[in-house]
C-alpha positions in Angstrom: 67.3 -8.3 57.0 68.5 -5.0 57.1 66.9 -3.3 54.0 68.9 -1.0 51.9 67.7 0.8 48.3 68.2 -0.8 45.4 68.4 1.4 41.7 68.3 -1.5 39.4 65.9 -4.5 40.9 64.2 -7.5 39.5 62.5 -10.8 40.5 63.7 -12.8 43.0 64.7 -9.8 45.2 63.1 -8.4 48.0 61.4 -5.2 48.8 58.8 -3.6 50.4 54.8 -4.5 50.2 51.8 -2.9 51.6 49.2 -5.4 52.7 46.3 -5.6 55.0 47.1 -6.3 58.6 44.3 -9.3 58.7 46.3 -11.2 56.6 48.8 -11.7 59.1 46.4 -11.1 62.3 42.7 -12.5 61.9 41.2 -10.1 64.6 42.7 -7.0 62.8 40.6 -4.1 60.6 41.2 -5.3 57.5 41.3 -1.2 56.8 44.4 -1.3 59.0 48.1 -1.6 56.9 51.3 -3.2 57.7 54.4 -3.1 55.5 56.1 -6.7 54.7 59.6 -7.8 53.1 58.4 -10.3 50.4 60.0 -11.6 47.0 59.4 -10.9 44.0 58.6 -13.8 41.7 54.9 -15.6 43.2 54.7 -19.0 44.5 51.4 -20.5 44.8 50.3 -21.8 47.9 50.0 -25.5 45.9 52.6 -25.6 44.3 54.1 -29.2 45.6 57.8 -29.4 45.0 60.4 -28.4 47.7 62.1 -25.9 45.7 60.7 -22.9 44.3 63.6 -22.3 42.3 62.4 -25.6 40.1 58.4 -23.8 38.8 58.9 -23.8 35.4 56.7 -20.4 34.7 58.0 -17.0 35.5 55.2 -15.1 38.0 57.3 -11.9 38.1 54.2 -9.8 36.3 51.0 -11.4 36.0 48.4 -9.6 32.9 45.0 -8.3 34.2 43.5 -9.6 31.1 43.7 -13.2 32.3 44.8 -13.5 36.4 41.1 -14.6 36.9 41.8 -17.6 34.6 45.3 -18.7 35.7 45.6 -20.9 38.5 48.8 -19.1 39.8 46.9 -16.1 40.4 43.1 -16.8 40.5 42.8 -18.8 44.1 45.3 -16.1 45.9 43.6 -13.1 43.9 40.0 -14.5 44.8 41.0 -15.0 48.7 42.0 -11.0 48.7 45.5 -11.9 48.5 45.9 -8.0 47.2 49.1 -6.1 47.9 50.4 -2.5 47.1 54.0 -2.9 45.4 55.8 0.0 46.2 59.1 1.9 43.8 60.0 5.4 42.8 59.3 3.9 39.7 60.1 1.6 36.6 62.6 0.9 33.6 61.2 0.5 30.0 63.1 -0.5 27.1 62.4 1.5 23.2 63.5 -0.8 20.6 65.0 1.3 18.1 67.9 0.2 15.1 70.4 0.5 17.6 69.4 -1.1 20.1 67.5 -0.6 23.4 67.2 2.8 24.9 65.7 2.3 28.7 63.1 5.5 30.0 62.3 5.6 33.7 58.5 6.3 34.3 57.1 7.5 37.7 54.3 9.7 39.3 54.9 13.9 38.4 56.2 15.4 41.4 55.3 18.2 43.0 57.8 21.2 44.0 58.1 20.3 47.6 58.5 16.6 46.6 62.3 16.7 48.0 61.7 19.1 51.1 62.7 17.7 54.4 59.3 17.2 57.0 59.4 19.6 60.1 61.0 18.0 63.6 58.1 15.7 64.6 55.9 15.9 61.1 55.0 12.4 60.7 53.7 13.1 57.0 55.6 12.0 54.3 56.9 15.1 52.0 59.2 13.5 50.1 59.7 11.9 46.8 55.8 10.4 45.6 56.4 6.7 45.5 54.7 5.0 42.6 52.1 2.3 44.0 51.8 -0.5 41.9 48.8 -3.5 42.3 50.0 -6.5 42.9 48.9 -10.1 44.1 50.9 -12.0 47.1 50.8 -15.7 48.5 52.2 -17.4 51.1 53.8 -21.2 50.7 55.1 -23.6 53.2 57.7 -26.2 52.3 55.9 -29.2 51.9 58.8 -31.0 54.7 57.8 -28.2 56.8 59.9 -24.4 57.5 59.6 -20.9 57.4 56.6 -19.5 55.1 57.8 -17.6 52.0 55.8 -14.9 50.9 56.3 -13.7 47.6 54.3 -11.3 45.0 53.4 -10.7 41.4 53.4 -7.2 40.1 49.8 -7.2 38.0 50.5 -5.4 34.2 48.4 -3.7 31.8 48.1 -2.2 27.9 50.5 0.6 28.1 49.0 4.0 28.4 48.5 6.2 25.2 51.9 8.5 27.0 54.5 5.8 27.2 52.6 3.8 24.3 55.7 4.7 21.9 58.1 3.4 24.3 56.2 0.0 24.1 55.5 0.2 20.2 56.0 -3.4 18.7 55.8 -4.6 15.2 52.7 -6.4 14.2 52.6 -9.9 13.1 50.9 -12.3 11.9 47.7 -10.1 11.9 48.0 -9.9 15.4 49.4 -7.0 17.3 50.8 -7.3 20.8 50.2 -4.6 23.2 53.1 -3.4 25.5 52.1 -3.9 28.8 52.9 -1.7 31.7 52.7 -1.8 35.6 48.9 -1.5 36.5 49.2 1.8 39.0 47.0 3.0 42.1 46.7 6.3 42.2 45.8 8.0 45.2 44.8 6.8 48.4 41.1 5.8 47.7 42.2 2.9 45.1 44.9 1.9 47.5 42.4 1.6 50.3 39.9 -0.3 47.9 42.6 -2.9 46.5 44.2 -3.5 50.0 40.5 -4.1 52.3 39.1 -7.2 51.0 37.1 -7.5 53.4 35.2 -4.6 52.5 35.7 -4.4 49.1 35.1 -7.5 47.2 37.2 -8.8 44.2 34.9 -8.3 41.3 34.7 -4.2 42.6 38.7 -4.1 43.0 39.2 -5.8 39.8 37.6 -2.7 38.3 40.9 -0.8 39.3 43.0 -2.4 37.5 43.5 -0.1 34.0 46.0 2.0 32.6 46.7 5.3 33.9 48.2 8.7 32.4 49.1 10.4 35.4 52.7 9.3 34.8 55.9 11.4 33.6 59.1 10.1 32.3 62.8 10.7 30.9 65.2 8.5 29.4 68.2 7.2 31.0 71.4 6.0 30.1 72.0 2.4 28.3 74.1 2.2 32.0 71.3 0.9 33.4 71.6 -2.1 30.9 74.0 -4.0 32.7 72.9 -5.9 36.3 76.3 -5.0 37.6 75.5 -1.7 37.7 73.3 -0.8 41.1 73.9 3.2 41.4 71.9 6.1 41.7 73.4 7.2 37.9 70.7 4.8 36.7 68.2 6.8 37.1 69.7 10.4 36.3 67.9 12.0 33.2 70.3 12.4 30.1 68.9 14.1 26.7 68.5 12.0 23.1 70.4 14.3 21.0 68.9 17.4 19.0 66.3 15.3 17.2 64.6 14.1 20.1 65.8 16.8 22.9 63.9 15.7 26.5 63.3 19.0 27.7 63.9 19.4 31.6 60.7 19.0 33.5 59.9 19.3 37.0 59.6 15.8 38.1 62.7 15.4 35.8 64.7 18.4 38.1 63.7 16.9 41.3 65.0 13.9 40.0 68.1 15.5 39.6 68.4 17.2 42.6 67.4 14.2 44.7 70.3 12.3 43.0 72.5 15.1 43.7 71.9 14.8 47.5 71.4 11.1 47.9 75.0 11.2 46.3 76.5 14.1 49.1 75.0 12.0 51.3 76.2 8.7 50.9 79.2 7.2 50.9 80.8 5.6 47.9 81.5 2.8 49.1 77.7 2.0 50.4 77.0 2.1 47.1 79.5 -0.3 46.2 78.3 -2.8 48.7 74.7 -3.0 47.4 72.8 -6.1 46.3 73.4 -6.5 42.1 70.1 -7.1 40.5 68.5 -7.5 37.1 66.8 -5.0 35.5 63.1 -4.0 35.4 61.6 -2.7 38.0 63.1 -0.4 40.8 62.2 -0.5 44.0 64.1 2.4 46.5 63.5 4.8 48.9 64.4 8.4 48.5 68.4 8.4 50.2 66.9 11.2 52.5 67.9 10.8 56.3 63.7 11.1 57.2 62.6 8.4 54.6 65.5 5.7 55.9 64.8 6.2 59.1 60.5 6.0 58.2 61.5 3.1 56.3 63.6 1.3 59.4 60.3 1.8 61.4 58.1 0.1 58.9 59.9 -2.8 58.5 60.8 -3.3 62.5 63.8 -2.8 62.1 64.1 -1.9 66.4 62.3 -5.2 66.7 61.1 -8.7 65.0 62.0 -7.8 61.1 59.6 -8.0 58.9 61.1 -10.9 56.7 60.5 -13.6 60.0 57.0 -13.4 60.5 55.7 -16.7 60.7 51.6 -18.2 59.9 49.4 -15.5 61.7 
């Protein structure tokens, strides 16, 4: 399928995963990297009915604190079924008296984060992409078909920074934690979650904690409703004098990204984008270099991504 960028995902849609190459091609480097279409929402390799649509638990974020001890996780997790989810970044909702106000968290970026790559530059310069950790399985319809491979994004205790987005009341003696996407950051805990064959699960597991490196503004409530699947979702807008968001540099390139995705697309692209539910976003920067990058990853000259069949 033709991919196209989505500002206001959620399970069941699809987006772009890293993955080891061996997973797909036994005689491959497990080091080596290939870039797959796969849903969000995990299916277990046992589970038994013909319809996925009838599991009866979501699988859309799986906690680190027990995906050893769940069987929808545990057997794909301890075969080095790891996979890099990969978004500009993610919504979070602040319950306040009235109502919900959504933030959108991602890596800082740097200064030249929206500069176009010199002619023949293969190395990404654009917009730092926020790599999540997630876990992947592949099921086959037990009458027989095309393999579905589909992911869980693994979550975390909400860092100290964004812990006041995720504040919740205690009760019952017992307080509950807000959880958060459990973030890779940099290319040496990528490498180490996505080679199991080097690196087994116990050592990756040890990846898996909350980070600060991670910035943030809010957003408007716009975001709020699934029909709305627009680059405005993410545009930075302040609180009001009492809690004034002063303009940061991630926050400006944010901005000025918006401002040229917009110039550069047509309105009525935007209309015909897929309408998702709200949680996490998964997009690439609207930049002519990144589409076309992107078009390469996912085959788009040849066999797309989304029809692989069992390596």
């Amino acid at each position: 399928e033709r991919y196209r960028p989505s500002y206001n995902k959620g399970p069941q849609s699809s987006g772009p995963v890293l993955l080891s190459r061996r997973h797909l091609q036994q005689d491959a480097d497990s080091s080596e990297r290939v870039l797959m279409d796969m849903r969000w929402g995990l299916v277990p390799s046992w589970f038994k009915k013909d319809d996925p649509s009838k599991m009866q638990f979501n699988t859309s974020n799986c906690r680190s604190d027990t995906m050893l001890k769940k069987s929808s996780y545990k057997g794909a997790l301890l075969k080095g079924k790891r996979c890099v989810v990969l978004a500009d970044g993610f919504y979070e909702w602040q319950q306040l008296s009235g109502g919900k106000q959504p933030y959108f968290i991602y890596f800082p970026q740097t200064k030249d984060a929206m500069a176009e790559g010199k002619e023949g530059d293969e190395e990404w310069r654009g917009w730092r992409l926020l790599t999540m950790a997630g876990i992947f399985d592949c099921w086959e319809p037990p009458a027989g078909g095309e393999m579905l491979y589909t992911y869980t994004i693994i979550t975390v205790d909400a860092s100290k920074d964004v812990s006041f987005i995720h504040h919740r009341q205690v009760r019952a003696g017992k307080g509950a934690a807000g959880q958060m996407p459990a973030i890779l950051d940099g290319d040496e805990a990528i490498r180490k979650w996505l080679d199991f064959a080097e690196v087994p699960t116990q050592e990756a597991v040890k990846l898996i904690q909350p980070t600060e490196n991670i910035v943030f503004h809010p957003v408007s409530t716009f975001v709020n409703s699934v029909r709305n699947n627009t680059p405005e979702c993410l545009a930075p807008i302040e609180l009001g004098a009492k809690k004034e968001v002063k303009a940061t540099p991630s926050s400006k390139a944010m901005l000025g990204w918006l401002k040229s995705s917009q110039e550069g697309s047509p309105q009525k692209k935007e209309n015909d984008l897929p309408r998702w539910t709200s949680q996490f976003i998964h997009s690439p920067s609207p930049k002519k270099t990144s589409a076309d990058i992107l078009q390469q990853w996912l085959g788009k000259e040849g066999e797309p991504a989304a029809k692989k069949r069992k390596a």
